[in-house]
KEVEXRO-32829 format. One record per residue: x, y, z of N, C-alpha, C in turn; residue in one letter. Coordinates in steps of 0.1 Angstrom, whole numbers, padded with zeros to 4 digits, always signed. Example, Ala and Ser with C-alpha at 12.3 -4.5 7.8 and 13.67 -1.06 7.14 Angstrom:
2
+0132-0057+0078+0123-0045+0078+0132-0033+0078a+0128-0022+0071+0137-0011+0071+0129+0000+0079s
***
This chain:
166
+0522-0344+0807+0520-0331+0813+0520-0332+0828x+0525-0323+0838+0522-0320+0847+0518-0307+0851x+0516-0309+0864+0514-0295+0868+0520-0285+0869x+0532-0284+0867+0546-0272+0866+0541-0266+0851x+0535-0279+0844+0537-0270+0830+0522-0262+0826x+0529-0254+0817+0513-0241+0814+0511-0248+0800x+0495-0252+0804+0487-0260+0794+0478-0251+0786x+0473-0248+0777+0465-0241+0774+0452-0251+0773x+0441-0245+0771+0429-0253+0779+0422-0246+0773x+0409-0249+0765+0397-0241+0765+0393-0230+0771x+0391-0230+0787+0390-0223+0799+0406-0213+0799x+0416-0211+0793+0426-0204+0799+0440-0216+0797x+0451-0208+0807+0462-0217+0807+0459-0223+0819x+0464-0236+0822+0467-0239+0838+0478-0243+0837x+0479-0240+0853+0492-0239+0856+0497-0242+0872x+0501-0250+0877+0501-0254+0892+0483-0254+0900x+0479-0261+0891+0464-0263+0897+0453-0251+0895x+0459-0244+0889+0446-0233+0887+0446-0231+0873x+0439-0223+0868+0433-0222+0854+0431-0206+0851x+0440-0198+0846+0442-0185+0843+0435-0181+0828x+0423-0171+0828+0420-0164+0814+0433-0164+0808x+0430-0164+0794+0445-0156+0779+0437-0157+0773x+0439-0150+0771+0445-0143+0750+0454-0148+0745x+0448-0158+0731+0457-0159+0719+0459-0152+0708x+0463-0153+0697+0466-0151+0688+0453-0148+0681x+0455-0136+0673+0441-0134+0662+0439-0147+0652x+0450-0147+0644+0448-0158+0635+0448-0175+0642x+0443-0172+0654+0445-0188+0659+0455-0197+0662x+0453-0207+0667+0463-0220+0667+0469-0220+0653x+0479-0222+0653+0487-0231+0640+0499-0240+0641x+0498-0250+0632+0510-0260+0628+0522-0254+0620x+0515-0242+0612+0529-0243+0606+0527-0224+0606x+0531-0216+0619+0532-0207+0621+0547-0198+0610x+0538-0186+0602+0545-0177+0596+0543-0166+0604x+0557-0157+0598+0558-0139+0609+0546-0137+0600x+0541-0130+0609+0529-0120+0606+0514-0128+0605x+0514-0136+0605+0501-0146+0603+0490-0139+0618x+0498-0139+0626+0485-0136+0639+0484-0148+0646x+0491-0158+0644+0488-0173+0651+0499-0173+0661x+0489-0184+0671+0497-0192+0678+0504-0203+0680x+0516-0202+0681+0523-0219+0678+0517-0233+0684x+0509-0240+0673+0509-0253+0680+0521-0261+0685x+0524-0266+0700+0536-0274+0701+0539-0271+0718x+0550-0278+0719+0556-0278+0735+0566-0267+0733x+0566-0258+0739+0575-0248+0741+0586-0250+0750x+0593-0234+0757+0599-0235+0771+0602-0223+0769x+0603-0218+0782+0603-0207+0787+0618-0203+0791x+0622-0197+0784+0638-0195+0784+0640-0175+0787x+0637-0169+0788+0638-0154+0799+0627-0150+0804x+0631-0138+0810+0621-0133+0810+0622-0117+0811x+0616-0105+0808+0623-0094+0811+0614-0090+0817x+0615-0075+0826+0605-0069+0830+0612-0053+0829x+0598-0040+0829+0599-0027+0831+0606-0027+0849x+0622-0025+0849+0625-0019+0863+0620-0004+0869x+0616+0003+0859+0608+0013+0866+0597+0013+0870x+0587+0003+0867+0574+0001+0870+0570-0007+0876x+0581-0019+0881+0576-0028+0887+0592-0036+0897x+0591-0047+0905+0600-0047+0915+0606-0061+0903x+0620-0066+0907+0621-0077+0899+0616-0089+0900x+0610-0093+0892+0597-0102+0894+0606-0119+0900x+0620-0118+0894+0622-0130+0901+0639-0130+0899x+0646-0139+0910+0665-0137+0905+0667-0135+0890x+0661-0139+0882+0669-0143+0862+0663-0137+0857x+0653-0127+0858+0647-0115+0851+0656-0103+0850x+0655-0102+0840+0664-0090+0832+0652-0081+0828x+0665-0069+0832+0655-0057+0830+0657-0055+0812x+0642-0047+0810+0645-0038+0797+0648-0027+0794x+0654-0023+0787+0664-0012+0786+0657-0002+0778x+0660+0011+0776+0652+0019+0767+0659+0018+0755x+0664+0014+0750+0674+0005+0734+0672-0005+0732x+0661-0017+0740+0659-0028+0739+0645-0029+0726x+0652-0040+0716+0643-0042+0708+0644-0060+0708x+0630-0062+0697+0634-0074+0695+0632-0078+0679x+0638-0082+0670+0637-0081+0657+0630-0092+0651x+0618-0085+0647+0608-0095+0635+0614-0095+0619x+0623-0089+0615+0625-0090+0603+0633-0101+0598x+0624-0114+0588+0636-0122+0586+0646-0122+0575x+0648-0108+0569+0663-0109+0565+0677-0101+0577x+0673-0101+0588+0680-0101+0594+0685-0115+0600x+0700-0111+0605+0711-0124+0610+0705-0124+0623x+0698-0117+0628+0694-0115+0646+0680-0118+0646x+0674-0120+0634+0658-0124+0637+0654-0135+0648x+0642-0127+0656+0640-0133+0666+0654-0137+0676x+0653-0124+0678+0666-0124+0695+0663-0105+0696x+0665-0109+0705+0669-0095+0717+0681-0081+0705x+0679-0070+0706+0690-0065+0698+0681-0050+0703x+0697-0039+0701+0693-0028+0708+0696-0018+0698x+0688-0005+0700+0690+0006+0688+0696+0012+0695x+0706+0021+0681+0698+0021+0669+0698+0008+0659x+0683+0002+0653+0686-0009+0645+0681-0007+0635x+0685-0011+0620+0681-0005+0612+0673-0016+0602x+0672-0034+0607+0660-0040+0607+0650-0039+0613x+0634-0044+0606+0624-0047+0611+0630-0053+0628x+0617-0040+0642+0619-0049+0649+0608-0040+0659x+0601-0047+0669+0592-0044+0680+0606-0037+0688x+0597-0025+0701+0595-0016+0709+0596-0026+0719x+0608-0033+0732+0602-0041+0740+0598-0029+0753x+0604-0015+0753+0603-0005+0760+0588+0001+0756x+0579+0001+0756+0564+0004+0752+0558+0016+0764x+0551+0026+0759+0543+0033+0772+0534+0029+0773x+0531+0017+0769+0517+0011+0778+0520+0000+0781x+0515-0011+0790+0519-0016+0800+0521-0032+0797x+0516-0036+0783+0517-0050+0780+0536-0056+0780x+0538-0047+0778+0557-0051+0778+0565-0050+0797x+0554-0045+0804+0561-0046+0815+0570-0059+0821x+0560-0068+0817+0566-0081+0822+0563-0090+0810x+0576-0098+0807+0574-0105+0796+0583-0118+0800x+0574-0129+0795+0583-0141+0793+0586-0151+0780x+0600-0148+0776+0600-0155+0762+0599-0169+0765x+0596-0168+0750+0593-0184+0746+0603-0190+0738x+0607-0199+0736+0622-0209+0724+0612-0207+0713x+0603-0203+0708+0596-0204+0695+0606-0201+0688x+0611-0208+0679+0616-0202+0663+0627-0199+0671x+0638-0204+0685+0650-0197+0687+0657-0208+0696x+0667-0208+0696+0681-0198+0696+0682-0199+0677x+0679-0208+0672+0681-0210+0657+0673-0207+0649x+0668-0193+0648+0654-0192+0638+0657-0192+0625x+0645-0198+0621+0642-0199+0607+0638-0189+0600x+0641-0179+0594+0637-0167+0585+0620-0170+0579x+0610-0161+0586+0600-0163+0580+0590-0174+0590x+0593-0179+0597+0582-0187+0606+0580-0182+0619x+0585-0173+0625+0576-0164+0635+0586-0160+0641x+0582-0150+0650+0590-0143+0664+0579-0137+0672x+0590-0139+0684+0584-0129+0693+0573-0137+0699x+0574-0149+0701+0561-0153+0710+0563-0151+0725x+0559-0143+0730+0558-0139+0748+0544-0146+0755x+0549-0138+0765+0535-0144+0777+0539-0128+0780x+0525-0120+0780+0528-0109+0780+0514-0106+0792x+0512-0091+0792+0502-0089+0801+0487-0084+0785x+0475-0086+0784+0467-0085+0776+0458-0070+0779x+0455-0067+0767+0447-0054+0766+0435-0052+0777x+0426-0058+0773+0413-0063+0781+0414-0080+0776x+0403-0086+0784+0399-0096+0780+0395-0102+0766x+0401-0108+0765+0396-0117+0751+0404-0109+0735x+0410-0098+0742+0414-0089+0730+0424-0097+0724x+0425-0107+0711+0433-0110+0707+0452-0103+0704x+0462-0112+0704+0471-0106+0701+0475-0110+0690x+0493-0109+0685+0494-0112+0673+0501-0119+0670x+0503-0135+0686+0504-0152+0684+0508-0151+0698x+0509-0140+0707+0517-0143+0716+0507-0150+0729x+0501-0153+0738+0495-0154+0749+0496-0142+0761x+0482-0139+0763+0481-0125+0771+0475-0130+0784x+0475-0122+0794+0468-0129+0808+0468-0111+0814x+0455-0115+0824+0453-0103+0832+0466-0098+0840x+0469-0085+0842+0483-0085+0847+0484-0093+0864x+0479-0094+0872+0479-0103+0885+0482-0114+0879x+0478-0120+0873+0478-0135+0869+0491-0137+0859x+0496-0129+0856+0510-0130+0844+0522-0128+0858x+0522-0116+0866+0529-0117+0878+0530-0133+0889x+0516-0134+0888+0516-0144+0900+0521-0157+0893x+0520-0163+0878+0526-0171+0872+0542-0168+0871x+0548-0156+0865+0564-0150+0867+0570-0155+0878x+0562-0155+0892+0572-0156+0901+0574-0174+0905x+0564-0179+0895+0561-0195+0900+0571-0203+0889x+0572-0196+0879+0582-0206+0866+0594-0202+0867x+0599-0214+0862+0618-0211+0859+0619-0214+0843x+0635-0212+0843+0636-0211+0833+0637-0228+0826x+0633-0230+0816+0624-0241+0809+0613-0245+0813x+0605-0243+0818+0591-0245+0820+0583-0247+0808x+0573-0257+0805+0572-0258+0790+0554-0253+0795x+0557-0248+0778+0542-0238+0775+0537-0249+0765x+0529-0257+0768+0520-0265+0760+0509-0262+0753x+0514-0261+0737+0495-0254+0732+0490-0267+0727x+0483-0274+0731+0480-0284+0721+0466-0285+0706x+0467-0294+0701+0461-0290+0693+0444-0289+0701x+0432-0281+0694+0426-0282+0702+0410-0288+0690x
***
């Protein structure tokens, strides 16, 4: 491990020397993460996009892609696109990455379960912005929105997300 990489920690993630509150997953850590479970992937990640709301916010960094109002992302795994980016109209299971409330403003994907997903073992793990504190999500990692910006502008792309076991 170094310090480039976001550790998760009892205390929060760290990340270049400091130690940021999150939010995990309701159903906890897990080793062998299924869709819908509410867990968090145990494992070494990386950080491969990132999107952000261009109406709400400035572009958080050169390789941020905006989200579109057709931008979805699909949890269903009988679809050929599960877990990737895909835009409506779609007529598989799939998350809103366009949301009126503010957790989707800035998002950073994670390689969980991709470029080659497995049907049935997860999607959609982000680094997103979190409800209130401590409000679990449903596997993804949440941070107060200052602290998900001020991390955005510090990672590139592959930066590994380290959950370890704990």
């Amino acid at each position: 491990m170094t310090p480039d990489d976001l550790v998760l920690t009892p205390n929060g993630i760290r990340f270049l020397g400091r130690v940021f509150p999150c939010s995990i997953g309701k159903g906890g850590l897990s080793v062998s993460k299924r869709e819908g479970d509410g867990a968090t992937p145990i494992g070494t990640h990386r950080i491969v996009g990132m999107l952000y709301r261009a109406d709400r916010l400035a572009r958080p960094s050169a390789w941020a892609r905006m989200i579109g109002p057709g931008d979805l992302w699909s949890d269903d795994s009988q679809d050929d696109a599960y877990n990737h980016l895909v835009r409506a109209p779609y007529g598989y299971g799939h998350e809103k990455l366009r949301r009126a409330d503010p957790l989707y403003d800035l998002v950073l994907l994670t390689d969980w379960n991709w470029p080659n997903a497995v049907p049935g073992c997860g999607s959609a793990i982000f680094l997103h912005q979190w409800r209130r504190p401590g409000y679990p999500t449903e596997g993804c990692i949440a941070f107060r929105r200052d602290h998900l910006h001020w991390i955005a502008r510090r990672v590139d792309q592959g930066t590994r997300v380290i959950i370890p076991r704990v």
